[in-house]
C-alpha positions in Angstrom: 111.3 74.7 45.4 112.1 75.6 42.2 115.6 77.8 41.4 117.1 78.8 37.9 119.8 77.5 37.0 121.2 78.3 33.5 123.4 81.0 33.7 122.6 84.2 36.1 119.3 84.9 35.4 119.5 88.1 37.1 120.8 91.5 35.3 124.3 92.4 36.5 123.4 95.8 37.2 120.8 94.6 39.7 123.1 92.1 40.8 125.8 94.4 41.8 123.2 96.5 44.4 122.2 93.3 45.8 123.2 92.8 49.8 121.5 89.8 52.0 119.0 91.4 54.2 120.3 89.5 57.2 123.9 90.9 56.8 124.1 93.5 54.2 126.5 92.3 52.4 126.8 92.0 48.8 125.0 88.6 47.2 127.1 86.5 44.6 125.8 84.0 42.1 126.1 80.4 42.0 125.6 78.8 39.0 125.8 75.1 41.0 123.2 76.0 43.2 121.8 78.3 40.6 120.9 80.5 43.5 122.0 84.4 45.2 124.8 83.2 48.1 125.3 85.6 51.2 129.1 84.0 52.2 128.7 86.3 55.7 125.5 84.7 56.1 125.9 80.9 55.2 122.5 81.5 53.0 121.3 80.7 49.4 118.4 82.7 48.4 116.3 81.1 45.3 115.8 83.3 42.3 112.5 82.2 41.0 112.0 83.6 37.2 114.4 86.0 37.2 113.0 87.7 40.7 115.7 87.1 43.5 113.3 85.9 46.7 115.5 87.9 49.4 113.5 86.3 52.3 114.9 85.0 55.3 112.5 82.3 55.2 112.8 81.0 51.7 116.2 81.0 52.3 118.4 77.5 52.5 121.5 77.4 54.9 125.0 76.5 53.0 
């Protein structure tokens, strides 16, 4: 599984109307994990050239 990890690959704008489909919360980037967290959820979702993979199941607990 490959994630970016050099800055936030993903636009801010798109970042900012981002939730976790489990929760619904808003998503924050990590740049250690280089990854979309869902705090609520415990879950890092990978963002895999600049596409965030909002999955459940291609998501990695925290």
């Amino acid at each position: 599984m490959t994630w970016a990890s050099a800055g936030a690959p993903v636009d801010p704008w798109l970042l900012a109307k981002l939730v976790c489909p489990v929760t619904r919360t808003p998503l924050r980037w990590d740049d250690a994990r280089g990854a979309l967290l869902s705090d609520a959820a415990g879950l890092a979702y990978p963002v895999r050239d600049g596409v965030p993979v909002l999955l459940l199941r291609e998501a990695v607990a925290i």
